[in-house]
C-alpha positions as CSV (number, residue, x, y, z in Angstrom):
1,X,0.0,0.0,0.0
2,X,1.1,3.9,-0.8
3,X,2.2,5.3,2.4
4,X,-0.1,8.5,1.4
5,X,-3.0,5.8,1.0
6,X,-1.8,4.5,4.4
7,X,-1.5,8.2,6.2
8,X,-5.1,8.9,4.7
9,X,-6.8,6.3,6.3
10,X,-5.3,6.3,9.5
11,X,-6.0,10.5,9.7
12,X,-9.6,9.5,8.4
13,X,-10.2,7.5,11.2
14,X,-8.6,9.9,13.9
15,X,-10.3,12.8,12.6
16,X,-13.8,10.8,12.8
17,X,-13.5,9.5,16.2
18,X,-12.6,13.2,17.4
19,X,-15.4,14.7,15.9
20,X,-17.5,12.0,17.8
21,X,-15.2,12.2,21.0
22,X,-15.7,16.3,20.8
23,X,-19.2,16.2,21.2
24,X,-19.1,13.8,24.0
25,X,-16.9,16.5,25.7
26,X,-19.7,18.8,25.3
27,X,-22.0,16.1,26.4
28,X,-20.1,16.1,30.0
29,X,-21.6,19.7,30.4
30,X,-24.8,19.7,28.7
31,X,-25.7,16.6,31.0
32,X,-24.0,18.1,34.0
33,X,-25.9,21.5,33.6
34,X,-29.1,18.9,33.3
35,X,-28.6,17.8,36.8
36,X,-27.3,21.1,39.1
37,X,-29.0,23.6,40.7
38,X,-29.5,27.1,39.4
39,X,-27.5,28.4,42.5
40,X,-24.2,26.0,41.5
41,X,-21.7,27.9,39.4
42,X,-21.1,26.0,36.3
43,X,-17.9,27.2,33.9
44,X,-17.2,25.7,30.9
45,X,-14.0,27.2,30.1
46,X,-11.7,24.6,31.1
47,X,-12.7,22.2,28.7
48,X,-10.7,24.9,26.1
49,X,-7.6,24.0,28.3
50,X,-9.1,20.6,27.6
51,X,-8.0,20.5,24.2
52,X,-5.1,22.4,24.2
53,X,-6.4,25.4,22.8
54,X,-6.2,27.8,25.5
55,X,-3.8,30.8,23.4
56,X,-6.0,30.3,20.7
57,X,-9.4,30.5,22.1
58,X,-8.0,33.6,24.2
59,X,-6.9,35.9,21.4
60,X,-10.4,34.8,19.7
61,X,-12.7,35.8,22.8
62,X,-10.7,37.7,25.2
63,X,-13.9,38.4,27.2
64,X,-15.8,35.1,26.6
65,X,-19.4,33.6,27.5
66,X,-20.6,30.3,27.3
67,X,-21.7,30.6,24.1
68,X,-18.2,31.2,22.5
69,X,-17.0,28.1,24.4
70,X,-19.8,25.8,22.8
71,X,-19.1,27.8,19.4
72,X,-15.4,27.3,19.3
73,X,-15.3,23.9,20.2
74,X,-18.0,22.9,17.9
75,X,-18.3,25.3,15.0
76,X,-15.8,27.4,14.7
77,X,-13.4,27.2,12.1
78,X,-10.4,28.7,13.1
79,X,-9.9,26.1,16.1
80,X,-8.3,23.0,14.2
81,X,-9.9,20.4,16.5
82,X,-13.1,21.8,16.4
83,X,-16.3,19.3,15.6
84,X,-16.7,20.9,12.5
85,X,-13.3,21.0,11.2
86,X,-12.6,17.3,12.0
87,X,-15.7,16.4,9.8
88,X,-14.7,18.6,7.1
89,X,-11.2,17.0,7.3
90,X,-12.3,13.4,7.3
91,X,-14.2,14.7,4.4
92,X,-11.9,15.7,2.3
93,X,-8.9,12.7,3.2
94,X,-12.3,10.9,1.9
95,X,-13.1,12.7,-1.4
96,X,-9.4,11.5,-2.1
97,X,-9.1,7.9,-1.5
98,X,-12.8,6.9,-2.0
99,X,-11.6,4.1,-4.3
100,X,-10.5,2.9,-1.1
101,X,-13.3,2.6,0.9
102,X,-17.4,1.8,0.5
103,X,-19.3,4.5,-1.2
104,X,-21.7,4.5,2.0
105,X,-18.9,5.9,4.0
106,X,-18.5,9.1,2.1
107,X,-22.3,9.0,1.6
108,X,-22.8,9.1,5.7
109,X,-19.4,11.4,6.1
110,X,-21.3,13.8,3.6
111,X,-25.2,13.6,5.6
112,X,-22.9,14.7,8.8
113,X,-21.5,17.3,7.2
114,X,-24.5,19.3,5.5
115,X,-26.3,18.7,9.0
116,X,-23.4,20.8,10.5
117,X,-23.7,23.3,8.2
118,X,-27.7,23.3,8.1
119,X,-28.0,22.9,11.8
120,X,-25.1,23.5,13.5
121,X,-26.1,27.1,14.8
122,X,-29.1,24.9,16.8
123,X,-26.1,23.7,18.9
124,X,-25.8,27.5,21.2
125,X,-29.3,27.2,22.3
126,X,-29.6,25.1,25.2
127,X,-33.1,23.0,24.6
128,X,-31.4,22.0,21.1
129,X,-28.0,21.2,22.4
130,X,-28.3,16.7,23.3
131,X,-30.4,16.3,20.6
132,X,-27.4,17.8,18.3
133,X,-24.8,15.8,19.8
134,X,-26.9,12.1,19.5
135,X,-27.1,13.0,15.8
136,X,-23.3,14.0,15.5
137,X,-22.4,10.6,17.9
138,X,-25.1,8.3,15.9
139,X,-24.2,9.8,12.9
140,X,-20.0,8.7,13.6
141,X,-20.6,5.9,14.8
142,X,-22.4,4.7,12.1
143,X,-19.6,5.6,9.9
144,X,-17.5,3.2,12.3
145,X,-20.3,0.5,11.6
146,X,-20.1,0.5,7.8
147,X,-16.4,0.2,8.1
148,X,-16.3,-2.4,10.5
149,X,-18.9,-4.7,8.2
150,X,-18.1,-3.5,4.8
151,X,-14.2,-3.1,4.7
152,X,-11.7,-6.0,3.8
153,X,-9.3,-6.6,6.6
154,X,-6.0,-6.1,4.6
155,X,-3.4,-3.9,5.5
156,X,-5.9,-0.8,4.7
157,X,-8.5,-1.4,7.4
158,X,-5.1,-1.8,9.8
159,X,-4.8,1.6,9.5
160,X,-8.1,2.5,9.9
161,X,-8.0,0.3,13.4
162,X,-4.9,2.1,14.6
163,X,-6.2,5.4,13.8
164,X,-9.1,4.8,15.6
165,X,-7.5,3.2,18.7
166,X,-4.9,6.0,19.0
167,X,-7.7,8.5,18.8
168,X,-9.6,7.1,21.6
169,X,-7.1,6.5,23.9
170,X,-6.6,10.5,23.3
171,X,-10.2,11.8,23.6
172,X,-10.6,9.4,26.4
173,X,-8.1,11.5,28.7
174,X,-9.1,14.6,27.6
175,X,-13.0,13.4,28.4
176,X,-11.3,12.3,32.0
177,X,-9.6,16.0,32.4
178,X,-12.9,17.9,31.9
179,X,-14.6,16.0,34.5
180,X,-11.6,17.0,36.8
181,X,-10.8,20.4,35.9
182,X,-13.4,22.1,37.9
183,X,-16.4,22.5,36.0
184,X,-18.5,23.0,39.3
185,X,-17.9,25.1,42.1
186,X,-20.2,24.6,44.9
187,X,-21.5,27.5,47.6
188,X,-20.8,25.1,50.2
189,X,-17.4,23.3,51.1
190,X,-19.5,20.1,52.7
191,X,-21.2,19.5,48.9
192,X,-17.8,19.4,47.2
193,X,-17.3,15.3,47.0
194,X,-21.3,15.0,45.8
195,X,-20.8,17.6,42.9
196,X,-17.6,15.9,42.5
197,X,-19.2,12.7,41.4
198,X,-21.9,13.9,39.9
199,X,-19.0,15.6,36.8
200,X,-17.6,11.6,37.1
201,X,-21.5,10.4,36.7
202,X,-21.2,13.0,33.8
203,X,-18.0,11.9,32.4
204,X,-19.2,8.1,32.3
205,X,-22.6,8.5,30.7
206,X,-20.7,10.9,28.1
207,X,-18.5,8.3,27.3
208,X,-21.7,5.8,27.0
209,X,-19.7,4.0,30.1
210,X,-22.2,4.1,32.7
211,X,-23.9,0.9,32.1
212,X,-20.9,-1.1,31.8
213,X,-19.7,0.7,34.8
214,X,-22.4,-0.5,36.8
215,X,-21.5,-4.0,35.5
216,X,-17.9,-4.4,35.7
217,X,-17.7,-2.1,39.0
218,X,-20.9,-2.7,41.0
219,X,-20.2,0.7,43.2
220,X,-21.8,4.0,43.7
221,X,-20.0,6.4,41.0
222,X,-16.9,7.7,42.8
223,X,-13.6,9.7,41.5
224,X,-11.3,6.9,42.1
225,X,-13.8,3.4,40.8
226,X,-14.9,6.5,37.5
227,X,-10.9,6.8,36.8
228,X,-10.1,2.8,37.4
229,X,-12.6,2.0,35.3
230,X,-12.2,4.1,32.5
231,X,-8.0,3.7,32.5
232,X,-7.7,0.2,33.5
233,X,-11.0,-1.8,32.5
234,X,-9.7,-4.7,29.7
235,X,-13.2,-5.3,28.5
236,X,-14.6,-1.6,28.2
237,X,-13.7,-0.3,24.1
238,X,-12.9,3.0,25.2
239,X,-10.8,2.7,28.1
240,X,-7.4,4.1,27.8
241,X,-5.6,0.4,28.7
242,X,-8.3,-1.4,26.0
243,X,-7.3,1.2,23.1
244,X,-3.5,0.7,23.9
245,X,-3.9,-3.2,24.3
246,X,-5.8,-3.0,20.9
247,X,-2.9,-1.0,19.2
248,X,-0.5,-4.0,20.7
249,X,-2.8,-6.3,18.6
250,X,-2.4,-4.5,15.5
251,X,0.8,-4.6,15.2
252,X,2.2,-7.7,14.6
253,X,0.4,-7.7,11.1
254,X,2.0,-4.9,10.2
255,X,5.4,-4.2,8.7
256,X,8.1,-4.5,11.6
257,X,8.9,-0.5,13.8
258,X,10.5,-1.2,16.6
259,X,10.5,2.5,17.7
260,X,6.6,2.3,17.6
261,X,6.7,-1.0,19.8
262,X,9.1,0.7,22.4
263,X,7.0,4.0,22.9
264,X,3.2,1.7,22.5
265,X,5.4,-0.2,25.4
266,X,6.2,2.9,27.5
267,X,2.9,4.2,27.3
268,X,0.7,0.9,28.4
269,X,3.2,1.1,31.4
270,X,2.3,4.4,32.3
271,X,-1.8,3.7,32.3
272,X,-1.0,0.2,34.2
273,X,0.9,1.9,36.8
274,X,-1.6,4.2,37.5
275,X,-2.9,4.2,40.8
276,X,-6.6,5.7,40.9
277,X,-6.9,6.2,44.2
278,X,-4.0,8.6,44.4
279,X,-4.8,10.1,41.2
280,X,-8.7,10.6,43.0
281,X,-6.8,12.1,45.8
282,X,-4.8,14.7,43.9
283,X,-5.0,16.1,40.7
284,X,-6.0,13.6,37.8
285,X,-5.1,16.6,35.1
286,X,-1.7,15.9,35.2
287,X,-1.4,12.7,34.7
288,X,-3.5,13.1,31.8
289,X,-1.7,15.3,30.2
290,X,1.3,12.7,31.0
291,X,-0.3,10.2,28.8
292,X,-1.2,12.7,26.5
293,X,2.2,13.2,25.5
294,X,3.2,9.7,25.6
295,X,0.4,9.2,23.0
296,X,1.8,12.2,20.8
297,X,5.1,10.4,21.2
298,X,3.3,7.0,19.9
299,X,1.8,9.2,16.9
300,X,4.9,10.5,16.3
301,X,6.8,7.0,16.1
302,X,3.6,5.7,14.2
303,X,4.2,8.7,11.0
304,X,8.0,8.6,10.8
305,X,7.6,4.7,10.9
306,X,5.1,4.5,8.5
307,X,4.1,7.5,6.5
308,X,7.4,9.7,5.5
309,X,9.7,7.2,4.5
């Protein structure tokens, strides 16, 4: 296979599991701001720090509301991560290598894109705002259905795979950040620990992890069974430890880089040495943004190893 044919796919399927991943960020707040009180401060700027857009989203808004958040994260084309912009990119690696892939998948790729551009705006106003992101997360993960029934499993859909595992693994810690970077400030000290589970409630049902939670952990929904579960759990797809494990997997069917198998190494010992409860007790952020650059280190590795040679 070309390595550009190689680099599309795998940046097709990154750049369709972050649109789906960015609107389950937004989904941690919408659902959050579902269950608080009117009196309970709710601030979603630090999901910008999220993902790592902070200078960017500054020089944009330099007195911001809520609305500019939702707009920059979602719609706003001038942030390269936004919702829209990964669409329009998965779009276009598309358009150029849809020999390589079913005509249903541009023809689904396309529907979410014209519904972005025809309804997008819906997305500021709060009474529109879960039914927006269902039809942006139904709408990708179909788009992972039709490629998981419909594409050969050659060397082409290992791409795909990797693409989408790496991606995951990514969204998944930056998911985990913005339901520990303060999203809720209580008026009272005593209701800290109950608003703080309610942003890992949040976090799980954002993440469509809450059912399997319930099955695989069988305990009230705390900071430190939320974060063991969604690092460590072997059985849930978009744990952090599953998506690296599934990467792992891959490999061995692809051509031989042993740089790729020393970072993928590095970086599955990180997430298995985790300990939740310390992370639970301290400040989860920073460890995420520890794997985070492992995982941009395993990106790295994965383009020099495969893609510009």
């Amino acid at each position: 296979m070309l390595s550009r044919v190689a680099d599309h796919l795998y940046w097709f399927s990154r750049y369709l599991r972050r649109a789906e991943n960015t609107a389950r960020l937004v989904g941690v707040g919408s659902l959050l701001q579902l269950d608080l009180q009117r009196a309970v401060r709710f601030d979603w700027q630090p999901m910008i720090a999220t993902v790592g857009a902070a200078g960017l989203f500054e020089a944009c808004h330099p007195q911001p509301e809520e609305a500019d958040v939702l707009d920059f994260l979602l719609l706003d084309a001038r942030n390269p991560s936004s919702l829209r912009a990964s669409v329009e990119q998965a779009r276009e690696i598309l358009r150029s290598i849809r020999d390589a892939l079913p005509q249903e998948v541009w023809e689904a790729v396309n529907d979410l894109h014209l519904y972005i551009h025809a309804d997008g705006g819906r997305v500021l106003a709060r009474r529109y705002r879960l039914d927006f992101i269902t039809r942006i997360t139904d709408g990708c993960l179909k788009v992972s259905g039709l490629l998981q029934a419909n594409v050969s499993r050659d060397i082409g859909f290992n791409f795909l795979r990797l693409g989408t595992a790496l991606e995951q693994a990514d969204m998944t810690t930056r998911i985990i950040d913005a339901g520990a970077s303060g999203l809720v400030t209580p008026r009272h000290e005593e209701d800290r620990e109950a608003y703080q589970n309610m942003q890992w409630m949040a976090v799980l049902r954002a993440l469509a992890a809450y059912q399997m939670y319930r099955r695989h952990v069988r305990q009230r929904v705390s900071a430190a069974h939320a974060l063991r579960f969604l690092l460590h759990n072997a059985e849930f797809p978009r744990s952090v430890l599953f998506c690296l494990t599934r990467v792992q997997r891959i490999l061995p069917a692809m051509p031989p880089r042993p740089a790729v198998d020393r970072i993928l190494t590095r970086a599955a010992g990180l997430v298995r040495q985790a300990d939740p409860a310390l992370l639970a007790s301290g400040d989860p952020s920073a460890f995420m943004d520890e794997a985070q650059v492992y995982l941009g280190q395993l990106h790295q590795a994965i383009a020099e190893g495969y893609f510009n040679g």
